[in-house]
N, CA, C and O atoms as a DFTB+ gen file, in Angstrom:
412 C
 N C O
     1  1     109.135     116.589     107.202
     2  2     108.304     116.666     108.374
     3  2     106.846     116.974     107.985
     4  3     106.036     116.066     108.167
     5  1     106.525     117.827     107.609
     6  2     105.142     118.503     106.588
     7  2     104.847     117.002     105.893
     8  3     104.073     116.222     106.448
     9  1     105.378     116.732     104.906
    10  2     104.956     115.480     104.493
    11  2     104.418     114.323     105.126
    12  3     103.659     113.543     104.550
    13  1     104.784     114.207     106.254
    14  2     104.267     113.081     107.011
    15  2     103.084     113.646     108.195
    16  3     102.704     112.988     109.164
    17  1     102.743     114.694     107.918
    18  2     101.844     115.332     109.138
    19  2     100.586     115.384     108.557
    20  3     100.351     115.915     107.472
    21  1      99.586     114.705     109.441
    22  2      98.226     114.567     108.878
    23  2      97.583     115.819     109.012
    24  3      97.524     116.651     109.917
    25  1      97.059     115.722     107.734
    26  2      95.766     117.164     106.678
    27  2      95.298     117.430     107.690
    28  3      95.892     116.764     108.538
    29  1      94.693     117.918     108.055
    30  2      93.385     118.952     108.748
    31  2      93.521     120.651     108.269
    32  3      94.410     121.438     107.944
    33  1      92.148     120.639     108.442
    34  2      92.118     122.523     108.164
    35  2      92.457     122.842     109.522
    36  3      92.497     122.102     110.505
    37  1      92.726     124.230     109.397
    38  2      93.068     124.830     110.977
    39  2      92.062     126.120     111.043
    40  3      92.190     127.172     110.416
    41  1      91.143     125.805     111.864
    42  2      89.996     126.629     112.965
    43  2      91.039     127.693     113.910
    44  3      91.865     127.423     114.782
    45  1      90.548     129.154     113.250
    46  2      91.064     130.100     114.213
    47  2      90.140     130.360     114.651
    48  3      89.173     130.176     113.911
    49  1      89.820     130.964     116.152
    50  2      88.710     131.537     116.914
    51  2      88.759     132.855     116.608
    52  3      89.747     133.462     116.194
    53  1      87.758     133.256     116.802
    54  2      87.629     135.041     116.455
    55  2      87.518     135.777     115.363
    56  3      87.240     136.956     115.143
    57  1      87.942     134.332     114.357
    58  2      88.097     134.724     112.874
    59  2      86.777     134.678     111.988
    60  3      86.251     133.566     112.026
    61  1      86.170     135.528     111.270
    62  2      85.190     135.412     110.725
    63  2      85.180     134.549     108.841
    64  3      84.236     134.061     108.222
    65  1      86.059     134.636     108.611
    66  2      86.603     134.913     107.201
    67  2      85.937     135.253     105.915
    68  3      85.481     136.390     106.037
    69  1      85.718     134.843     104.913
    70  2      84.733     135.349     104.059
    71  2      84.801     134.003     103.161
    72  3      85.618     133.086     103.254
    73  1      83.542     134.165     102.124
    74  2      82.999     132.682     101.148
    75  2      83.684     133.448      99.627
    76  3      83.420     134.539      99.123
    77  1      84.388     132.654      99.307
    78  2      85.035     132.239      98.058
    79  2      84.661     131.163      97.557
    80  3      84.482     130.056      98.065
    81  1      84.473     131.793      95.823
    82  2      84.513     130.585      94.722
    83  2      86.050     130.168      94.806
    84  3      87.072     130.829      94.995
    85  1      85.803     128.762      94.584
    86  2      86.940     128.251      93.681
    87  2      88.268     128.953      92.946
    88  3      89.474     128.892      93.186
    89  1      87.324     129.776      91.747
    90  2      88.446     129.938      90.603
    91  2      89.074     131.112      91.571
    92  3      90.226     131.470      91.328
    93  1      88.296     131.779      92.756
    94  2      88.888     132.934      93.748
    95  2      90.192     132.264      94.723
    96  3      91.398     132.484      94.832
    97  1      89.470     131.583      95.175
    98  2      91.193     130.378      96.244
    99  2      92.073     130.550      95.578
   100  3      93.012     131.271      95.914
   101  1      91.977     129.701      94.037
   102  2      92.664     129.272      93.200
   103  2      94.089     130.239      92.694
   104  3      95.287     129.966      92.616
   105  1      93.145     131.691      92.361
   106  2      93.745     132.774      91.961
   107  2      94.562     133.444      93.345
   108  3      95.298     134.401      93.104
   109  1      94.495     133.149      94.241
   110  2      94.542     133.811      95.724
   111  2      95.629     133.004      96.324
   112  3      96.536     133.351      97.080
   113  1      95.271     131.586      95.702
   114  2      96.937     130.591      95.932
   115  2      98.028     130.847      95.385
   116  3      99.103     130.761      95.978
   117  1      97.842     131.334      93.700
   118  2      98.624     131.374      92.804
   119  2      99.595     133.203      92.983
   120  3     100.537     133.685      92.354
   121  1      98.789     133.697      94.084
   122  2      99.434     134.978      94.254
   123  2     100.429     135.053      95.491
   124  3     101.169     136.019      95.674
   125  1     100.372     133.841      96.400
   126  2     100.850     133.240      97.652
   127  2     100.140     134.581      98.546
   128  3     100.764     135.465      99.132
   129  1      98.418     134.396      98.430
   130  2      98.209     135.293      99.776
   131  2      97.179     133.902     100.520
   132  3      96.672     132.809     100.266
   133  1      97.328     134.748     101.396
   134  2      96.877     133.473     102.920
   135  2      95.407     134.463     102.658
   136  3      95.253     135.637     102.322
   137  1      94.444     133.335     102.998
   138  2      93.472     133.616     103.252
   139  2      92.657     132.959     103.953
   140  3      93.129     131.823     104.006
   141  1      91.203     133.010     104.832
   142  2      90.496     132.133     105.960
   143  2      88.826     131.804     105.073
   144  3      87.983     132.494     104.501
   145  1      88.939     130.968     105.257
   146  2      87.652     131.246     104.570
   147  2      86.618     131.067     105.316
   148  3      87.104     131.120     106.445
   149  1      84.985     130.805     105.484
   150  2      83.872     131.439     106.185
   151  2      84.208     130.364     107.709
   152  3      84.665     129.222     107.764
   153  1      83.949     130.909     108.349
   154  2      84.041     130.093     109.757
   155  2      85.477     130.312     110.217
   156  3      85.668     129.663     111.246
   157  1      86.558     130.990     109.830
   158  2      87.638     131.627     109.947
   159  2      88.724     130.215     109.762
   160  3      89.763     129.970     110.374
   161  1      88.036     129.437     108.688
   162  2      88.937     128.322     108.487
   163  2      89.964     127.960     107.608
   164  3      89.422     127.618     106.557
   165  1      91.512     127.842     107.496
   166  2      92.371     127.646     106.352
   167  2      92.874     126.255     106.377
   168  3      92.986     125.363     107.218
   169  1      93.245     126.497     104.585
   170  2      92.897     124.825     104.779
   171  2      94.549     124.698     105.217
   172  3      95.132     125.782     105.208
   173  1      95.249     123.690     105.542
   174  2      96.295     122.688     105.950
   175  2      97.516     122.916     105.296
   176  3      98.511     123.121     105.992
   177  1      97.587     122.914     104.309
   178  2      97.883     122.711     102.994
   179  2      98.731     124.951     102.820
   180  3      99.786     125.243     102.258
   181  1      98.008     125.694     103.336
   182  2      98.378     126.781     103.294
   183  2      99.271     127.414     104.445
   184  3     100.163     128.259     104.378
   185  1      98.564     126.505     105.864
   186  2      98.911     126.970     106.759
   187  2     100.659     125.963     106.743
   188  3     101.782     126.303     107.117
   189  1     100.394     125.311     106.430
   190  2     101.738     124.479     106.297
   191  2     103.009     125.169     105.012
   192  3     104.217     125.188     105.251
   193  1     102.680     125.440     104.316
   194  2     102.810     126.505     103.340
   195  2     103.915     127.466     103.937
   196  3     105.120     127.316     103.734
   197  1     103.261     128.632     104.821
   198  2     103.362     129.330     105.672
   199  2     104.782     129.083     106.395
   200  3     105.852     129.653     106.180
   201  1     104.426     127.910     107.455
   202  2     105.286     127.600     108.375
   203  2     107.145     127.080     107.051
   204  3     108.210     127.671     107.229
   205  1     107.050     126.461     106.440
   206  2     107.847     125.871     105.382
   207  2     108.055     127.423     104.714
   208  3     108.642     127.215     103.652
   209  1     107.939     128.195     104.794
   210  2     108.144     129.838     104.302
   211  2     108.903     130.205     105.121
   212  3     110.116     130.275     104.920
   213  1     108.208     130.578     106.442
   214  2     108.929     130.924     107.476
   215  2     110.515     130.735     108.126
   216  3     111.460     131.427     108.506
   217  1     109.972     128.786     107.923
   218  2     111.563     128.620     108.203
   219  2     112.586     128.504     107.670
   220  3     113.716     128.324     108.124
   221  1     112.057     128.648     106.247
   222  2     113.225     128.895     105.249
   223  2     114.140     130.282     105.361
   224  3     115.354     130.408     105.515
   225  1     113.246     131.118     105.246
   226  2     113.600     132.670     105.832
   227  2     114.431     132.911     107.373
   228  3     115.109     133.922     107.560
   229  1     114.302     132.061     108.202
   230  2     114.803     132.063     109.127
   231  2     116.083     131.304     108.872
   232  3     117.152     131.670     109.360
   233  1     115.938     130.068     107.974
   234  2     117.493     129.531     107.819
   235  2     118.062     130.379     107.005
   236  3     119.157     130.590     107.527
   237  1     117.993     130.978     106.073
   238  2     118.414     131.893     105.130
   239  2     119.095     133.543     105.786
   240  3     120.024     134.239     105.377
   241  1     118.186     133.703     106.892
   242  2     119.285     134.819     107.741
   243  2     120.002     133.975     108.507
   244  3     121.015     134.635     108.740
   245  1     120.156     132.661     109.191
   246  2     120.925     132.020     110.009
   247  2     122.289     131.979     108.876
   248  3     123.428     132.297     109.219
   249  1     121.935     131.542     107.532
   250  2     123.072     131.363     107.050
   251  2     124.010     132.467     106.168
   252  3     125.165     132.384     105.751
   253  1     122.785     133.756     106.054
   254  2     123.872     134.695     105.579
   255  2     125.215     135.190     106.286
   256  3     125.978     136.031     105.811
   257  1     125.389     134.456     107.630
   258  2     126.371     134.860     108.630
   259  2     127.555     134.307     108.223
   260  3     128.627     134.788     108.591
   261  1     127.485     133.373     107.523
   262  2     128.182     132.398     107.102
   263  2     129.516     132.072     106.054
   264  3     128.851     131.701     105.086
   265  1     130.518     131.993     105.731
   266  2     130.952     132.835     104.345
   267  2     131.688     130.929     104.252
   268  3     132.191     130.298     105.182
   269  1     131.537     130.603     103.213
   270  2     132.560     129.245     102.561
   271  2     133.788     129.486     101.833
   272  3     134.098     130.289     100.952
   273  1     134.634     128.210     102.685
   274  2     136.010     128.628     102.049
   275  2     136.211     126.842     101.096
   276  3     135.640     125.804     101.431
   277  1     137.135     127.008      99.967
   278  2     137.370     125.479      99.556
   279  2     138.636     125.417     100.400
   280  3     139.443     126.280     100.746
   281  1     138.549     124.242     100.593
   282  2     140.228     123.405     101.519
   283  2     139.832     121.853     100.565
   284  3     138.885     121.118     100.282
   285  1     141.779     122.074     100.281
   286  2     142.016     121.017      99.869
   287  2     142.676     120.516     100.709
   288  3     142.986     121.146     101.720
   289  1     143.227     118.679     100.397
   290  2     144.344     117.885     101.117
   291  2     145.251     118.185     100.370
   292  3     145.064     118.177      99.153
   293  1     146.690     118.590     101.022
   294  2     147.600     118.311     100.164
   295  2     147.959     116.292     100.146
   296  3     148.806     115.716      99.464
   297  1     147.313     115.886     100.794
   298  2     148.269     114.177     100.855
   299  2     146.966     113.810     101.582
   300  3     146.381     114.446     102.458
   301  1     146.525     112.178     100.794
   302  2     145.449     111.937     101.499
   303  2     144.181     112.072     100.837
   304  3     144.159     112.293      99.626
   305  1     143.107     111.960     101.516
   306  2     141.727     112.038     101.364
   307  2     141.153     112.374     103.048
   308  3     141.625     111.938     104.097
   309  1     139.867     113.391     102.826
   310  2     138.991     113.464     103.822
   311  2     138.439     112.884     104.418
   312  3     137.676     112.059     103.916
   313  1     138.536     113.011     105.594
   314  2     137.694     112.296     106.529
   315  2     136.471     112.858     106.997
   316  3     136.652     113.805     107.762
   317  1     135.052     112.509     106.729
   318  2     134.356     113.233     106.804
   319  2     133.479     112.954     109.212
   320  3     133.030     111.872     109.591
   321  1     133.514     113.574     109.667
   322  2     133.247     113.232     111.400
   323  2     131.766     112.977     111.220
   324  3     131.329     113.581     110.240
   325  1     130.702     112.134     111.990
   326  2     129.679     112.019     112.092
   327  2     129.046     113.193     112.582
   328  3     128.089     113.494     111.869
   329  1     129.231     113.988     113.563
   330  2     129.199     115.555     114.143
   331  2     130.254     116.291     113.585
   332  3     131.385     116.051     114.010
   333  1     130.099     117.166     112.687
   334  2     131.180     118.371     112.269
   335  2     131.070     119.572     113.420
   336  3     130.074     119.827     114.097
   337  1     132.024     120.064     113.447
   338  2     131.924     121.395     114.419
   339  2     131.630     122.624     113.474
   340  3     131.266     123.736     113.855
   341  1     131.822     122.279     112.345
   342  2     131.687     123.563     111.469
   343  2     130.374     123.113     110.293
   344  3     130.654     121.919     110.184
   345  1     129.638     123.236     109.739
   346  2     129.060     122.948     108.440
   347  2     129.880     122.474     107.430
   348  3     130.789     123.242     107.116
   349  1     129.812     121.406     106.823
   350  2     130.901     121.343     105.411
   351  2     130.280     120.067     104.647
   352  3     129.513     119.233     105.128
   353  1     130.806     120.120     103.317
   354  2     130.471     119.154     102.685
   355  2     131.577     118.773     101.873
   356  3     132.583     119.461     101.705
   357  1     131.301     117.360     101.245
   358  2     132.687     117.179     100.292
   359  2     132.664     117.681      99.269
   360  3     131.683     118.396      99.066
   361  1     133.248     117.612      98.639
   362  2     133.220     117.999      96.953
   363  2     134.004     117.000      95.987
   364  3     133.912     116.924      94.762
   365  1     134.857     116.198      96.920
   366  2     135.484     114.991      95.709
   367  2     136.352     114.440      97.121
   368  3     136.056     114.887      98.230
   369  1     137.333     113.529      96.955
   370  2     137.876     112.743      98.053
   371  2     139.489     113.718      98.557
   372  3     140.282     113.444      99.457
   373  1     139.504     114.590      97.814
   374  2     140.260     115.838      97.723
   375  2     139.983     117.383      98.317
   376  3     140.760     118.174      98.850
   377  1     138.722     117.475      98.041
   378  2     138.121     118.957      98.451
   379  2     136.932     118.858      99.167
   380  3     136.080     117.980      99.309
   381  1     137.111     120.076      99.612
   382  2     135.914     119.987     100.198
   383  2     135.406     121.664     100.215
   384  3     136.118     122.598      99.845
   385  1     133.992     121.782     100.743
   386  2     133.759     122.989     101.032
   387  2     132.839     123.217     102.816
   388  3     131.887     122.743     103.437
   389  1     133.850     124.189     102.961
   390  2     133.471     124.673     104.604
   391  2     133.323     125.847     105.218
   392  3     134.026     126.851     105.114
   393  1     132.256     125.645     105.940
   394  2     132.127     127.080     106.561
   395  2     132.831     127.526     107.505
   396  3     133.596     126.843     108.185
   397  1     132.523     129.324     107.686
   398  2     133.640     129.782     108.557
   399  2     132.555     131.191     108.941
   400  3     131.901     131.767     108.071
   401  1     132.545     131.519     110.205
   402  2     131.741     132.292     110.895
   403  2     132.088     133.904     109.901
   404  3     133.260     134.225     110.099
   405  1     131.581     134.605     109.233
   406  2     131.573     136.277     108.924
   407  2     131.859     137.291     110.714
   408  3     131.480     137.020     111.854
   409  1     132.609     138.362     110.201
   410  2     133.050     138.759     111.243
   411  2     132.445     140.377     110.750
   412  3     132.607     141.348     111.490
């Protein structure tokens, strides 16, 4: 999604920010801190950053709820449904791995 969303910096109002060199961004990227720079402007690229942070962290508590069990076929092969009711994936035409709600 990020990938296909056109660049722009993002203009906060109210924001003053401050003037940075270069090798300062640079060092300031490489530490993952957010910063605005003069006119309270960040560039695209950070603020997108951000959001792709965020929702990782948010899937990451969605899925610690989560606990996986393996199920095999005894006879047969899987059928995998276009809509699963549960999360799962295959693992061979035999196994698979699936989720199951933590209690």
């Amino acid at each position: 999604m990020f990938r296909s969303k056109e660049i722009a910096d993002v203009q906060f109002n109210g924001v003053t920010g401050e003037s940075f060199t270069k090798d300062q961004e640079e060092k300031f990227e490489k530490m993952g801190v957010l910063f605005m720079r003069e006119g309270g402007v960040m560039s695209a690229h950070r603020v997108h950053g951000f959001q792709i942070q965020a929702g990782i962290m948010r899937e990451t508590s969605t899925l610690s709820t989560i606990g996986w069990g393996i199920v095999r076929a005894h006879e047969g092969q899987f059928i995998v449904p276009d809509f699963p009711l549960l999360p799962s994936f295959r693992l061979s035409q035999h196994c698979a791995c699936v989720a199951r709600r933590r209690m």
